[in-house]
C-alpha positions in Angstrom: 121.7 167.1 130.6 118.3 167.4 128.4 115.6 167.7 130.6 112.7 168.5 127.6 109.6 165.9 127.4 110.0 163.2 124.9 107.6 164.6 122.0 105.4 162.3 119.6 107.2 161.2 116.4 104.6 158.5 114.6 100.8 158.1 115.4 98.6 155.3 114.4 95.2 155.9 115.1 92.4 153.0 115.0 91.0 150.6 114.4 87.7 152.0 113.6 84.6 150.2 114.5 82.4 148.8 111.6 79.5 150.7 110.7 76.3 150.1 113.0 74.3 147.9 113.5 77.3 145.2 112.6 80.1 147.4 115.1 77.7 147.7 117.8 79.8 145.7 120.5 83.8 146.4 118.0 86.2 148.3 120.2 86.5 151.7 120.0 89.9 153.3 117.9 92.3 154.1 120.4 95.8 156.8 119.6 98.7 154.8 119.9 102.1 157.0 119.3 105.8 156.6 119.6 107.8 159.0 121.7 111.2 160.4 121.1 113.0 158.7 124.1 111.8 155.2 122.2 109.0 155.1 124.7 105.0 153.4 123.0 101.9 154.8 124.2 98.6 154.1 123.8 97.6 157.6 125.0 93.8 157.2 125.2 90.6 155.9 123.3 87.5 158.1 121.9 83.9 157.6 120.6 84.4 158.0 116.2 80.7 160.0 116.3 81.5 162.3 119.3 85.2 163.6 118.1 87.8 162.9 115.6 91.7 163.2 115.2 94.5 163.1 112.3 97.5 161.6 113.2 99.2 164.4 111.9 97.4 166.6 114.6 100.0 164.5 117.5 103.2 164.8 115.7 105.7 167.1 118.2 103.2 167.2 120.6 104.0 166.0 124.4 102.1 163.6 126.6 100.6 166.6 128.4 99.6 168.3 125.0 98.2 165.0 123.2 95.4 164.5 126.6 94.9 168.8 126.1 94.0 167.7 122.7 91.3 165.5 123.4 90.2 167.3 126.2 89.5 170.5 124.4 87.7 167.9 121.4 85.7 166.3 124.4 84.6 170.6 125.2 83.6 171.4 122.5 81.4 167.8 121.5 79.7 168.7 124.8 79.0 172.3 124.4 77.8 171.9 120.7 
């Protein structure tokens, strides 16, 4: 029996709002991945002038270590 966490294997990240003042009410780009059991997740949406991600930067990672990611991003855009 494998009892590891299903890891990411593709990432799409966006879509990207249009530049302001034309973007002002577009949706922000949201981190949609694929999992290795099969499973798709939208794992979370962010603000494109706070923090930003590669889709690379999710590839292998868990659930648990995708949301670390953007917590630690979300950190250190409020300490700076």
């Amino acid at each position: 029996m494998n009892t590891s966490e299903p890891t990411i294997l593709t990432c799409n990240i966006g879509p990207y709002p249009r530049p302001m003042p034309q973007g002002m009410m577009d949706l922000m780009p949201s981190v949609n991945v694929q999992m290795s059991n099969g499973d798709l997740t939208k794992l979370f949406e962010f603000y494109p002038d706070e923090i930003s991600f590669t889709e690379s930067e999710f590839i292998g990672l868990t659930l648990d270590e995708a949301h670390r990611l953007k917590y630690e991003r979300d950190l250190e855009y409020i300490k700076s």
